[in-house]
Backbone bond lengths (Angstrom), bond angles and torsions (degrees), N, CA, C in turn:
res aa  C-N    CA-C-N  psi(-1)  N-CA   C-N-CA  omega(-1)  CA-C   N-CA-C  phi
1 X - - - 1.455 - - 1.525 109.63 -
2 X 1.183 125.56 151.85 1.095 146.67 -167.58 1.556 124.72 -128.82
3 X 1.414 125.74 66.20 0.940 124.42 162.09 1.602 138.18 -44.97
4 X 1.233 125.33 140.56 1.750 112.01 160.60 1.697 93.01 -151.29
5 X 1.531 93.46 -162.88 1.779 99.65 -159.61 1.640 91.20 174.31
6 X 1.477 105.89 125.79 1.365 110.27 158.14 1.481 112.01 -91.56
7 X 1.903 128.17 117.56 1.102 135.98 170.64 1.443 127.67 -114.97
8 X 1.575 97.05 118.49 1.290 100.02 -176.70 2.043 118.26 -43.83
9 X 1.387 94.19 -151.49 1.773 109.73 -172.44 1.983 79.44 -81.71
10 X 1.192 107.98 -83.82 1.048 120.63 -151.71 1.681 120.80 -56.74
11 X 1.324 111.98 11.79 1.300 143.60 163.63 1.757 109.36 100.40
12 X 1.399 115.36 -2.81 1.543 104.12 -163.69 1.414 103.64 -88.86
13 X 1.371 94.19 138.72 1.532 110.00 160.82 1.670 131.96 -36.63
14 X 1.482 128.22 127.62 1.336 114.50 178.93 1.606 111.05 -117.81
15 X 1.048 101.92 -24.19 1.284 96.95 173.34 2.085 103.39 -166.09
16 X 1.231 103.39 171.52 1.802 93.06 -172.53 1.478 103.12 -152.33
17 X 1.314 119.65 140.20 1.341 115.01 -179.82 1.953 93.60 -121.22
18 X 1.671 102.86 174.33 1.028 107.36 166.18 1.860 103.83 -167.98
19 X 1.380 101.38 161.64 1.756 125.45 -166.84 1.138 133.56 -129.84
20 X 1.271 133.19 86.79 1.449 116.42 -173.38 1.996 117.75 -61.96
21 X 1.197 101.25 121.02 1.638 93.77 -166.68 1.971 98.35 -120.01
22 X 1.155 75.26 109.61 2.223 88.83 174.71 1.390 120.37 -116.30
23 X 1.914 100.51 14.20 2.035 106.72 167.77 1.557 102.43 -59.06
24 X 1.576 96.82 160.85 0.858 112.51 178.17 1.888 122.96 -131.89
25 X 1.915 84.52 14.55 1.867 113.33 -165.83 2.003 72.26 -105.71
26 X 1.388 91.12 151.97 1.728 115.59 174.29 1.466 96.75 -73.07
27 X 1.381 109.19 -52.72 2.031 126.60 -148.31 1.405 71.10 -85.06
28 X 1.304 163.16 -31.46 1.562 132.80 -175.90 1.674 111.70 -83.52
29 X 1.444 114.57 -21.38 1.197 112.96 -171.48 1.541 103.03 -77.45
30 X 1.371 121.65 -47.34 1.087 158.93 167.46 1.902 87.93 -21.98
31 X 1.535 112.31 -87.38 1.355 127.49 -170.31 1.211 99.30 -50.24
32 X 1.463 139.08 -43.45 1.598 144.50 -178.80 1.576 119.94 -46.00
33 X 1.678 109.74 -38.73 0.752 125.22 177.15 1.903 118.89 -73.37
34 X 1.247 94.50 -58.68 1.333 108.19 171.09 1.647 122.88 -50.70
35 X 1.678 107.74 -32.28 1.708 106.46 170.32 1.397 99.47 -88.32
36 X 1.308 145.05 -4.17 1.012 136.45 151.60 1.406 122.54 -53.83
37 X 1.599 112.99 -50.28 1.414 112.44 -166.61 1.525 90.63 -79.22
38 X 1.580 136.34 -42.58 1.123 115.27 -179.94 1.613 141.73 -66.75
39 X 1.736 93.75 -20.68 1.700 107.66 154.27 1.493 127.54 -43.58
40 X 1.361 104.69 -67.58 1.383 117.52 176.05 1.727 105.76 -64.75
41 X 1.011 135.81 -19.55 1.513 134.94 -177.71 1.801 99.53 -72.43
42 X 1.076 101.46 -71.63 1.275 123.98 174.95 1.783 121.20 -25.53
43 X 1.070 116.76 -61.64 1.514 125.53 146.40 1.675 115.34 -28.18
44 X 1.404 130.42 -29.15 1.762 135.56 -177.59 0.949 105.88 -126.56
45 X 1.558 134.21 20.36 1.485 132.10 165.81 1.283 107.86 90.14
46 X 1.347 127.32 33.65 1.607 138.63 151.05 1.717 108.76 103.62
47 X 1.504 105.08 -143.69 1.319 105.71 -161.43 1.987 96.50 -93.35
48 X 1.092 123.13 -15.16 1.300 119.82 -173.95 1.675 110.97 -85.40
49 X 1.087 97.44 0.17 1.661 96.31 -179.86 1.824 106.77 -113.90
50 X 1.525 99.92 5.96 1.800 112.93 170.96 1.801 104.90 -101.54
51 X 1.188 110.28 136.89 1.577 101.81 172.21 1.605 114.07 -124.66
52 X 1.391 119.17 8.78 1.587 94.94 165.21 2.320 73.27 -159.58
53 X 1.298 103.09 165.27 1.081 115.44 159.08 1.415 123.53 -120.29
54 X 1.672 145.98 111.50 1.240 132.92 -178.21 1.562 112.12 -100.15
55 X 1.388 124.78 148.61 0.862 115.49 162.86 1.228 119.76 -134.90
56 X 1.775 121.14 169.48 1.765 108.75 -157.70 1.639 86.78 -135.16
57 X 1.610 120.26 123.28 1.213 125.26 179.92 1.247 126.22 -129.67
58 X 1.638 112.30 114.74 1.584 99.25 -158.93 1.729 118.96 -86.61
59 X 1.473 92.30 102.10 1.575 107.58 -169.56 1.625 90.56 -179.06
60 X 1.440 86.16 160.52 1.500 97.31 -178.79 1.991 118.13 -75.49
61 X 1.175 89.88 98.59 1.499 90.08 -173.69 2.114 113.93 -74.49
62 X 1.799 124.45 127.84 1.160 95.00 177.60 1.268 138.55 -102.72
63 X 1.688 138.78 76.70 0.765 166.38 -86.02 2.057 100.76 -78.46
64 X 1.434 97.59 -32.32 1.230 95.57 177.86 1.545 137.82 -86.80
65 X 2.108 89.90 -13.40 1.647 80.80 174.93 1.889 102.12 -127.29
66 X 1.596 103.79 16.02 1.515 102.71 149.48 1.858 83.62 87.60
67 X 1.093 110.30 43.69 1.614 110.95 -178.89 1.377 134.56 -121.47
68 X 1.488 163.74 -178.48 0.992 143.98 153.15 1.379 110.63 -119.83
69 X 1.082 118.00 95.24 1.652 125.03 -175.80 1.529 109.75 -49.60
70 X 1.456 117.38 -73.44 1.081 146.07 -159.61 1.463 116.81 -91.72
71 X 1.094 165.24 -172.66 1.453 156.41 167.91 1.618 110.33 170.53
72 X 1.097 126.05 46.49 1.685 134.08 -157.75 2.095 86.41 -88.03
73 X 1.405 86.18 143.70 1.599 122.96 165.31 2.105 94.56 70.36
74 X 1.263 105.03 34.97 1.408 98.40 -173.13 1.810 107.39 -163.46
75 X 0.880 111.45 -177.55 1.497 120.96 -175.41 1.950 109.85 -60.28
76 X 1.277 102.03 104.12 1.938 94.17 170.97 1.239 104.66 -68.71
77 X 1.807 102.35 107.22 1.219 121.57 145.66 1.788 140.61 -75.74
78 X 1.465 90.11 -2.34 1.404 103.60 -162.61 1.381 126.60 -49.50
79 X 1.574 112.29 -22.68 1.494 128.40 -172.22 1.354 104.29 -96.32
80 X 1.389 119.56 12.14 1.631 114.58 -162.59 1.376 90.25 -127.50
81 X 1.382 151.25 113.72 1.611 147.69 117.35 1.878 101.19 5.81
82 X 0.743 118.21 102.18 1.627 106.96 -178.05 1.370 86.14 -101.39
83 X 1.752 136.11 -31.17 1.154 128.78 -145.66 1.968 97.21 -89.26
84 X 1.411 105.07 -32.90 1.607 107.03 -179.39 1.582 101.16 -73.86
85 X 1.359 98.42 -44.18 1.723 102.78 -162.95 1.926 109.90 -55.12
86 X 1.700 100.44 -25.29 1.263 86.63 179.37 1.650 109.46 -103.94
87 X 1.263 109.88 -31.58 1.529 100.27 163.84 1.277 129.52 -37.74
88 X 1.157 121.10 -40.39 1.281 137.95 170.92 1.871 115.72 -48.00
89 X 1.284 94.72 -43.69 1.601 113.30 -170.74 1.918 104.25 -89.65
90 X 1.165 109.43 -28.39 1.349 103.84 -175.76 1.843 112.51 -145.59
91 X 1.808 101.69 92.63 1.550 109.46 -162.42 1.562 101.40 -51.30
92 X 1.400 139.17 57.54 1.574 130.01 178.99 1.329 93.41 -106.22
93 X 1.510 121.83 175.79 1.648 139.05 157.52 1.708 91.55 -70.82
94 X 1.139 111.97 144.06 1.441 119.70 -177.22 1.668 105.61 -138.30
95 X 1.349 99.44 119.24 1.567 106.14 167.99 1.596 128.42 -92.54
96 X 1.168 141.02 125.41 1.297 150.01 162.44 1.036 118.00 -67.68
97 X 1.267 141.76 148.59 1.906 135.31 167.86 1.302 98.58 179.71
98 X 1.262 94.20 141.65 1.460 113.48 160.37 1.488 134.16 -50.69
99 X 1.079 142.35 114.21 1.528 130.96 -131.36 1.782 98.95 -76.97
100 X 1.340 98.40 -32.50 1.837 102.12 -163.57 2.101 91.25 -76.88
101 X 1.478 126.62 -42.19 1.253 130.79 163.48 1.590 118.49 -45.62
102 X 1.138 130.43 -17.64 1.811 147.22 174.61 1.244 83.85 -110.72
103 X 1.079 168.21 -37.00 1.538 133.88 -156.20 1.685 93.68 -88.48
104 X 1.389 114.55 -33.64 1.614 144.64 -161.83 1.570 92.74 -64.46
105 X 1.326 116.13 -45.50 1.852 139.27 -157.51 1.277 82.20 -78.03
106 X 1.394 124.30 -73.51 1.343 132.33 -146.89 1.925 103.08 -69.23
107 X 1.316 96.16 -45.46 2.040 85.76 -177.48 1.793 112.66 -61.22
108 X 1.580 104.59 -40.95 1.404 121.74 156.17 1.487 111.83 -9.97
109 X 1.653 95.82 -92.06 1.470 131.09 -171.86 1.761 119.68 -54.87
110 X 1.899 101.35 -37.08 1.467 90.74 -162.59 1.634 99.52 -140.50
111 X 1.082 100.71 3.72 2.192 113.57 -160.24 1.595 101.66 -118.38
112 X 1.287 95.94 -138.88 1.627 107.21 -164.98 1.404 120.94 -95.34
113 X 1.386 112.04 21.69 1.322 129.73 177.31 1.718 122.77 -108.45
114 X 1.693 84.03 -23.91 1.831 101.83 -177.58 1.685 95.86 -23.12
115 X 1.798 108.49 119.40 1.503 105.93 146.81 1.379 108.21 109.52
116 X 0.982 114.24 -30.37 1.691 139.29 -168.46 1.732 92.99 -66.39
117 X 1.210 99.62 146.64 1.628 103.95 162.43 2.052 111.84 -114.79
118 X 1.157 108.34 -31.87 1.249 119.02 177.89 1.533 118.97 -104.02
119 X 1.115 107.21 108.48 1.985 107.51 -177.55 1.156 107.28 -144.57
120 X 1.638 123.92 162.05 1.286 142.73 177.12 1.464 102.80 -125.59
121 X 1.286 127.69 111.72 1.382 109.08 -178.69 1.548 98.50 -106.04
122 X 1.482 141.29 159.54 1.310 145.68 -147.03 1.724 102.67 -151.44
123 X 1.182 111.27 93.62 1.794 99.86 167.67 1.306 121.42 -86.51
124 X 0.697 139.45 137.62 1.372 127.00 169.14 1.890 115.82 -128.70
125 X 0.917 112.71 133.53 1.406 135.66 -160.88 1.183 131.52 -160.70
126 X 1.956 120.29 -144.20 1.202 104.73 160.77 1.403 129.30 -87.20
127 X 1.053 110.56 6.43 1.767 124.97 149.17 0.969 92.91 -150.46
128 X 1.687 93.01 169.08 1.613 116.86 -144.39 1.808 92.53 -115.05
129 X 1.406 114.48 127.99 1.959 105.83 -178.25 1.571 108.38 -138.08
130 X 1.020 131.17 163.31 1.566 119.03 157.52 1.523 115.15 -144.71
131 X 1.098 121.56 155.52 1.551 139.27 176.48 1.396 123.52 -96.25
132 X 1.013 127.23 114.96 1.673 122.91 -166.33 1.476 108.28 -113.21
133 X 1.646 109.72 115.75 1.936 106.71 164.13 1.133 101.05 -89.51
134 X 1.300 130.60 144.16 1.482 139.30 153.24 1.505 115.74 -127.31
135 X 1.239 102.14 104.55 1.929 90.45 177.37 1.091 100.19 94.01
136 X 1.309 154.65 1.26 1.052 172.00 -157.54 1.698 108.15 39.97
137 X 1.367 98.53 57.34 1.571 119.90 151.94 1.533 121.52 -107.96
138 X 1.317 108.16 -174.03 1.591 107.74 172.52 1.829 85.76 -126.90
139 X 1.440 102.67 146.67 0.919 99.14 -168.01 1.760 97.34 -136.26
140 X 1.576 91.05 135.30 2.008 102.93 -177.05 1.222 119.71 -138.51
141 X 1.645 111.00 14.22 1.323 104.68 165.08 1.496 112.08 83.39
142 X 1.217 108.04 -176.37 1.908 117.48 -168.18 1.502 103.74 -59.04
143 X 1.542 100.92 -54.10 1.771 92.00 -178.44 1.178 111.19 -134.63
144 X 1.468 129.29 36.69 1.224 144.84 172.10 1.078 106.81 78.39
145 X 1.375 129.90 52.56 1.458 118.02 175.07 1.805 107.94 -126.55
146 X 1.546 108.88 31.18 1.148 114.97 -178.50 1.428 124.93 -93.94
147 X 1.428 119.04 -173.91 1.815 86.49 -159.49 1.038 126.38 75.40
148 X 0.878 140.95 25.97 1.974 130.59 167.40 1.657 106.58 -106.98
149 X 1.359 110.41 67.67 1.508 115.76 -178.46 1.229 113.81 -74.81
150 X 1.588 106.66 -3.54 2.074 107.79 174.02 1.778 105.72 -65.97
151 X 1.349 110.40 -15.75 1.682 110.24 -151.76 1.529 82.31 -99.29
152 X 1.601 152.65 -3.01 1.258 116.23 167.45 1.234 139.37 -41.70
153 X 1.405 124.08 156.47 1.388 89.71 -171.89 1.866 104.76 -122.73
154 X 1.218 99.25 100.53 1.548 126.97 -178.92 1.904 113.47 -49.14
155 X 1.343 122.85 -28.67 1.432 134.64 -163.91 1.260 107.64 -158.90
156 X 1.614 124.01 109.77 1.561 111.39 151.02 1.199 125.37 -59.66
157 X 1.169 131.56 44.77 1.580 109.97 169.15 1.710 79.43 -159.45
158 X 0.993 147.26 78.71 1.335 121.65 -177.13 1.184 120.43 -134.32
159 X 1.246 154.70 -151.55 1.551 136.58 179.60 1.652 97.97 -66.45
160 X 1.211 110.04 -159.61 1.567 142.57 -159.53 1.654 93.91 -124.86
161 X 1.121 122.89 106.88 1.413 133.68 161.08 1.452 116.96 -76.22
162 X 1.653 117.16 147.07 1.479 111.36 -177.88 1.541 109.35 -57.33
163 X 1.222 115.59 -10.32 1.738 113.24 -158.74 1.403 87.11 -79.28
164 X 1.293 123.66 -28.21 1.544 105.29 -170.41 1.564 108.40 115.50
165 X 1.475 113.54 -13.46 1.739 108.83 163.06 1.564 101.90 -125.23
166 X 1.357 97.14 168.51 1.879 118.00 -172.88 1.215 108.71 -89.56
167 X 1.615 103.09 155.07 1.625 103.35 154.30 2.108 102.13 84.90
168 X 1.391 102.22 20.62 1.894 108.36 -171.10 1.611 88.23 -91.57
169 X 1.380 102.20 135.83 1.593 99.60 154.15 1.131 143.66 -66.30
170 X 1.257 106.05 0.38 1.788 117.12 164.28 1.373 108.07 -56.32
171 X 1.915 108.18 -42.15 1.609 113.11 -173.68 1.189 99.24 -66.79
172 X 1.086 153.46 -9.23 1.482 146.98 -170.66 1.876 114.64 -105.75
173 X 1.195 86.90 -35.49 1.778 95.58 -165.09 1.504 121.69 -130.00
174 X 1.418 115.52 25.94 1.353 110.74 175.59 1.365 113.09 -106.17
175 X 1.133 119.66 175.35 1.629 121.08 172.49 1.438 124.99 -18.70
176 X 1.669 109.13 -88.20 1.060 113.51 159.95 2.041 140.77 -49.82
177 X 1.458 101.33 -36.60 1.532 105.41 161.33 1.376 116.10 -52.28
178 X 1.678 128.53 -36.96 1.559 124.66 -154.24 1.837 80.86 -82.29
179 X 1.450 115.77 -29.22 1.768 109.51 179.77 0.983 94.86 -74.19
180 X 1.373 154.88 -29.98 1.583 134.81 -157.74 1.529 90.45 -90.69
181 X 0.943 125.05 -72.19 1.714 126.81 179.86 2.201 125.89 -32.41
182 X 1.838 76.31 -38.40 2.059 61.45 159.71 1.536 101.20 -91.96
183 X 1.145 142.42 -38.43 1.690 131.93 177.79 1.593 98.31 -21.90
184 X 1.220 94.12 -58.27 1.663 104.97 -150.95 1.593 96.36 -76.69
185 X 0.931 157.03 -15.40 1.745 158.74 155.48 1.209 111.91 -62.65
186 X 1.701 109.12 -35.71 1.583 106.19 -173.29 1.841 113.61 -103.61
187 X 1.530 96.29 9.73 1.706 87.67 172.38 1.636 97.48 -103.92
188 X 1.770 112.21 -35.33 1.552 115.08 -172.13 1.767 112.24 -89.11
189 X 1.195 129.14 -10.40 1.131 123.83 172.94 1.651 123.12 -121.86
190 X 1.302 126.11 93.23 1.403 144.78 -166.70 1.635 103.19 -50.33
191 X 1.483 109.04 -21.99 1.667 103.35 -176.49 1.355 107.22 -75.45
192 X 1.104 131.63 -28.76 1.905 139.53 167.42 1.325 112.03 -68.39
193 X 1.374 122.64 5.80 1.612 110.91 177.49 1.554 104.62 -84.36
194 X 1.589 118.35 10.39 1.482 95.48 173.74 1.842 97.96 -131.54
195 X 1.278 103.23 27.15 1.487 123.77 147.95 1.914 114.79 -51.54
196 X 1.194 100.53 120.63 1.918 106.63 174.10 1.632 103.76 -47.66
197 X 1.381 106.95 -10.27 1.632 102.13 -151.83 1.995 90.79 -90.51
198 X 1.387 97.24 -43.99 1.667 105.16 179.20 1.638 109.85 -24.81
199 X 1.332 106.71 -46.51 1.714 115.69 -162.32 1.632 96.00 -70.31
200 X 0.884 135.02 -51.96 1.446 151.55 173.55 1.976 136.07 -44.55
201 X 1.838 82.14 -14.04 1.449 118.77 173.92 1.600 112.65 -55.85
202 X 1.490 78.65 -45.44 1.679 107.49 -174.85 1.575 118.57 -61.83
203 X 1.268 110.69 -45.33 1.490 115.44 178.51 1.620 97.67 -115.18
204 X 1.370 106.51 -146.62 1.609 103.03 -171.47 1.304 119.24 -89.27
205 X 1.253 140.61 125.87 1.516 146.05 -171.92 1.609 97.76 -90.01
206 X 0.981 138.06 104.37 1.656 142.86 156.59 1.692 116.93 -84.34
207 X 1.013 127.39 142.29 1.441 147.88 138.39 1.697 108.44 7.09
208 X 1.422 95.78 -72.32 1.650 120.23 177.11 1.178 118.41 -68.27
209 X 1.586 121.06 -11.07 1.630 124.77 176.87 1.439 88.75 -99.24
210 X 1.228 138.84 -33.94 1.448 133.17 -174.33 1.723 101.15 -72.93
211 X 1.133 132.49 -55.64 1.396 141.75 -179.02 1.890 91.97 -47.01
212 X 0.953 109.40 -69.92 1.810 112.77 -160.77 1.858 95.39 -47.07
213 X 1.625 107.09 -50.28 1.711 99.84 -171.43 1.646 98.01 -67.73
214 X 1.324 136.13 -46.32 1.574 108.54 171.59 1.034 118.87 -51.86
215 X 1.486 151.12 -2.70 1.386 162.38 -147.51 1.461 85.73 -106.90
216 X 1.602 113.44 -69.59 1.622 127.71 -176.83 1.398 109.65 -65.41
217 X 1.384 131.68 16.69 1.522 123.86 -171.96 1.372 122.12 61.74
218 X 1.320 119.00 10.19 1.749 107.85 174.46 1.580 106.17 -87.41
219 X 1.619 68.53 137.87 1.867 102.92 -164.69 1.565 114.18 -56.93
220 X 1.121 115.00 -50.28 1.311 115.68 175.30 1.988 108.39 -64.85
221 X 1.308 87.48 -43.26 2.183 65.01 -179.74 1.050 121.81 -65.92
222 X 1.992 124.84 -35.60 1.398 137.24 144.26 1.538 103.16 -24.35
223 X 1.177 129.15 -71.23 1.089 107.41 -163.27 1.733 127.04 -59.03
224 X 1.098 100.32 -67.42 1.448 133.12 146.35 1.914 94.03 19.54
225 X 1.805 89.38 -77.20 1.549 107.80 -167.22 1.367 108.68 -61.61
226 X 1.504 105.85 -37.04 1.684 99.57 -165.95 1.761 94.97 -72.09
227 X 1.296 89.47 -33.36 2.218 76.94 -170.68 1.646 84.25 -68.49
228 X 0.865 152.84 -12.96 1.698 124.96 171.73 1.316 110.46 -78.13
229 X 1.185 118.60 -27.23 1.503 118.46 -156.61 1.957 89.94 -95.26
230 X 0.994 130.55 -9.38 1.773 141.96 163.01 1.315 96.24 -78.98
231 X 1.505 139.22 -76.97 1.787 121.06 164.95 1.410 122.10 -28.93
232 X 1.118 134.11 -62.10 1.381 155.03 -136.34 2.100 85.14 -88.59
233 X 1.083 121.49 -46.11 1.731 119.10 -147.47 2.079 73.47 -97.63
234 X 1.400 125.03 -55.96 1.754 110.62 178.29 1.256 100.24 -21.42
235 X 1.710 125.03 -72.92 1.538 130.44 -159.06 1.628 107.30 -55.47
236 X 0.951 110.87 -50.97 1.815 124.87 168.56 1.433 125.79 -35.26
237 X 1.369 97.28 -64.58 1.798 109.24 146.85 1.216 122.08 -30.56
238 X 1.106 131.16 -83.88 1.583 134.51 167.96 1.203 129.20 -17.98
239 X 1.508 102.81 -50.17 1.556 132.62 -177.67 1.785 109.38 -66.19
240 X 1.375 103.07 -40.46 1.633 104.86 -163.49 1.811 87.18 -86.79
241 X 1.297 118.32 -54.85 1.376 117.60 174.61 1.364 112.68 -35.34
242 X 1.493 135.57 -59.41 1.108 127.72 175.90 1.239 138.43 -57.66
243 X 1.468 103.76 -31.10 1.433 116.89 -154.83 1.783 113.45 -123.40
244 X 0.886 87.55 -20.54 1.993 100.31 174.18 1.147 104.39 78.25
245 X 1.192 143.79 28.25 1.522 140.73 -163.02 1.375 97.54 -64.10
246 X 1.781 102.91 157.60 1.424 127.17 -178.27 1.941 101.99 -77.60
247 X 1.751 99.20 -53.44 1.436 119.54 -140.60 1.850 96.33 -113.42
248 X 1.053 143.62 152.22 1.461 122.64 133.22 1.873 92.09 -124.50
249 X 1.387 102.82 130.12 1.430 130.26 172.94 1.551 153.58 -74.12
250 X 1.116 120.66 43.91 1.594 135.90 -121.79 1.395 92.58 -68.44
251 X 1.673 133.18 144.14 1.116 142.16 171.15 1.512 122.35 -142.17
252 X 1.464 120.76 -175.68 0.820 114.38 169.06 1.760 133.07 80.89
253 X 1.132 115.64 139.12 1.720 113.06 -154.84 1.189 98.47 -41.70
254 X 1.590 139.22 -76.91 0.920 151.42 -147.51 2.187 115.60 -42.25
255 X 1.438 79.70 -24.11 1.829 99.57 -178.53 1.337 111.38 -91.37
256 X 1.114 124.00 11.75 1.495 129.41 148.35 1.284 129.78 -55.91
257 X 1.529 97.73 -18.29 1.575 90.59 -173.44 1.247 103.66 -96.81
258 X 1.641 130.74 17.40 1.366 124.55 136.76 1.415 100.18 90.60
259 X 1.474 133.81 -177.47 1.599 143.10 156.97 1.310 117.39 -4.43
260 X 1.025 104.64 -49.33 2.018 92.47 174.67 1.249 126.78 -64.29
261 X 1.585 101.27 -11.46 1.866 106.30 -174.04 2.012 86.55 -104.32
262 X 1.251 92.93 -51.32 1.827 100.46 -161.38 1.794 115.38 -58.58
263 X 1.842 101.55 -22.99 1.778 95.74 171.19 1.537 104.24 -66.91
264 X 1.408 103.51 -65.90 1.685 108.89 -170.29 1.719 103.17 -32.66
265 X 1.120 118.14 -73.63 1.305 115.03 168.55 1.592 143.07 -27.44
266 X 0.925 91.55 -22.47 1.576 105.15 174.42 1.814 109.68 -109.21
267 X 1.883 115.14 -37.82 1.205 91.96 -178.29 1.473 109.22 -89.07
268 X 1.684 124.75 7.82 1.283 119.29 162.06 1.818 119.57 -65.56
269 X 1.636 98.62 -49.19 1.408 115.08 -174.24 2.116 98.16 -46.83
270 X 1.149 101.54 -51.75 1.046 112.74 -158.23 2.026 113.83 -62.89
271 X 1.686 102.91 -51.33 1.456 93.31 161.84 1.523 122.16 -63.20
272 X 1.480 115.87 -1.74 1.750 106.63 -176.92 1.659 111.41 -112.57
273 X 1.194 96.37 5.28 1.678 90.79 -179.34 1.739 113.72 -108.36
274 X 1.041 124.72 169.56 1.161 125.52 166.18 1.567 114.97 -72.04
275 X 1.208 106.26 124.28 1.183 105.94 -168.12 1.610 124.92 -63.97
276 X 0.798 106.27 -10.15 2.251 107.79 173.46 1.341 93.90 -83.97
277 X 1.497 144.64 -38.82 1.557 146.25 179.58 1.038 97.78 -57.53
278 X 1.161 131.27 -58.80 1.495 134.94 -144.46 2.001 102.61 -90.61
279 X 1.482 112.45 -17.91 1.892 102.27 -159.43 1.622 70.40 -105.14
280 X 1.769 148.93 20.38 1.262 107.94 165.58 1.980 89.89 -118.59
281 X 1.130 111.20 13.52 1.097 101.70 -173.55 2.194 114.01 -108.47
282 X 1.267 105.65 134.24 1.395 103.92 -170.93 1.552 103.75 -92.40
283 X 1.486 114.76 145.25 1.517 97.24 167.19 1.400 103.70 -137.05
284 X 1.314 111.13 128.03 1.927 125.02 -158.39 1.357 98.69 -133.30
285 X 1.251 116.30 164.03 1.241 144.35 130.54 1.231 127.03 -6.36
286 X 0.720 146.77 159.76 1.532 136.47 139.28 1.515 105.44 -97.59
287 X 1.392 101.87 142.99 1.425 113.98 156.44 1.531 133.87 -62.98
288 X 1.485 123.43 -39.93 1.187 120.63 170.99 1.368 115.00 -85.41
289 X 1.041 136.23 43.22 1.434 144.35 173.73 1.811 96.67 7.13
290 X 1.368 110.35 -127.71 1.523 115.49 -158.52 1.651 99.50 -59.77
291 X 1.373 130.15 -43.55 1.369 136.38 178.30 1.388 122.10 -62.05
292 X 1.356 109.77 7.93 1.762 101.91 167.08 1.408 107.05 -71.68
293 X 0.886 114.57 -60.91 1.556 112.21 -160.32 1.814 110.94 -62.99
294 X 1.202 128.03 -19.50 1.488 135.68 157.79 1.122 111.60 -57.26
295 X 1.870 127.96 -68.14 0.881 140.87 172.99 1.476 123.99 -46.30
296 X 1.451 108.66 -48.57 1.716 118.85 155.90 1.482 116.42 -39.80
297 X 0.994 124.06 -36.51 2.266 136.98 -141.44 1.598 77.70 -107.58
298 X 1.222 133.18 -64.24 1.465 132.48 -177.10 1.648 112.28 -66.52
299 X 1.319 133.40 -19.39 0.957 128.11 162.86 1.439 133.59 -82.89
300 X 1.137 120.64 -10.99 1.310 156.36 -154.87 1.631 83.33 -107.88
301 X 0.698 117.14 -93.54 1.788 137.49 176.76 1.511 102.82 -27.97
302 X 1.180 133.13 -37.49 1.166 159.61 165.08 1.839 93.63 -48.89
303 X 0.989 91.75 -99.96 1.715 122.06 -155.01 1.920 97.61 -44.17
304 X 1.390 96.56 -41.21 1.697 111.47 -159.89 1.957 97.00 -64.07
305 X 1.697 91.98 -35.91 2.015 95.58 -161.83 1.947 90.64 -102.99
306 X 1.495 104.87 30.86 1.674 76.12 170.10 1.768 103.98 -105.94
């Protein structure tokens, strides 16, 4: 899918398009993008009434030679210049970022971070990313490949992560894992066969059908979430221990399902940290729910071309 959004200065949304995109050609994704930016242009009297374009891509973007190294759970772009190929197509200043680093920008800039100098922002989805302010920077490391808080490593012995090592908390807590993990409760444990989720075995079990039955109180998706939100707050721990953060920032689809994911998370963070780290540090929501990371990519784009 393919989100975009024309955003003003002051961060609000004016209008938003979106694309389901299942190519599997670079030069079509490439063009997808580009009638995107010219869709949404088009609506304010074209490309001269746009002044920077950002965009937020979840893969390791490398900040210094304008590249996309990495591109996991999505189309390998890696052999393609995406950054010339689209410059080329649309004469604007064009920003790159890491999608979970723009969602990080955007809660920062316009959400539940306003003001903060120290934050951890946390997406969680179909991979797992995070955005770090320190000092009231954004921070990405030597060549922007910082932030990859899906790759902790939660279990020595643990599945096989796409990165190529075991035992990552992505395998535990992303989109698709929280579906593999009730599968696996409801073929090995006979007490969940009168779980809402059992019926659902049958046709397709999603993420978002698991979120709605914790909504309805079924026990197994409750559970399910809280054992994610016990993975998810370990990595958190670490983070506040190390780093002294003000904020930690919860994002990302998967955090829809609200309090049942966000207690566990906090009373995990909380038995693993030192306790003076942990009583100055808040850990919320985000405010821009799915629109941080848009709002982030346009702000960024913003700030970088003024």
């Amino acid at each position: 899918m393919i989100r975009g959004a024309v955003v003003q200065e002051d961060s609000s949304i004016l209008d938003r398009r979106q694309v389901v995109s299942e190519v599997r050609d670079p030069q079509t994704f490439v063009r997808q993008l580009v009638d995107m930016v010219d869709s949404l242009a088009s609506g304010f009297g074209g490309r001269d009434r746009v002044s920077s374009v950002g965009i937020g891509w979840p893969g390791l973007v490398n900040q210094r030679l304008h590249r996309l190294e990495v591109t996991p759970n999505m189309l390998d772009l890696s052999s393609v210049d995406l950054y010339q190929e689209l410059a080329r197509e649309i004469p604007l200043p064009i920003v790159f970022e890491n999608d979970a680093n723009a969602g990080a920008y955007g809660e920062w800039r316009a959400g539940a971070a306003i003001g903060l100098k120290d934050v951890l922002y946390v997406a969680l989805g179909t991979g797992i990313g995070c955005g770090l302010i320190l000092g009231g920077q954004l921070q990405r490391g030597s060549l922007g490949f910082g932030g990859e808080f899906g790759h902790f490593k939660i279990a020595s012995d643990g599945l096989e992560c796409g990165c190529g090592s075991t035992g990552c908390l992505e395998t535990m807590v992303s989109g698709p894992n929280i579906v593999r993990r009730v599968r696996e409760h409801l073929f090995s444990d006979p007490s969940f066969s009168v779980s809402q989720l059992a019926r659902d075995m049958e046709g397709t079990l999603t993420c978002e059908r698991i979120k709605e039955a914790a909504r309805e109180n079924d026990d197994l998706a409750q559970a399910v979430l809280r054992e994610t939100g016990v993975f998810v707050g370990m990595a958190i721990a670490s983070v506040i221990n190390l780093l002294n953060v003000e904020m930690v920032v919860m994002g990302g689809g998967v955090m829809t399902a609200g309090e049942v994911l966000l207690e566990p998370i906090r009373e995990e963070t909380r038995a693993r940290t030192i306790s003076p780290s942990f009583n100055c540090c808040q850990i919320v929501a985000g405010q821009l729910g799915q629109d941080a990371g848009i709002i982030g990519a346009a702000m960024l784009a913003r700030d970088r071309t003024l």
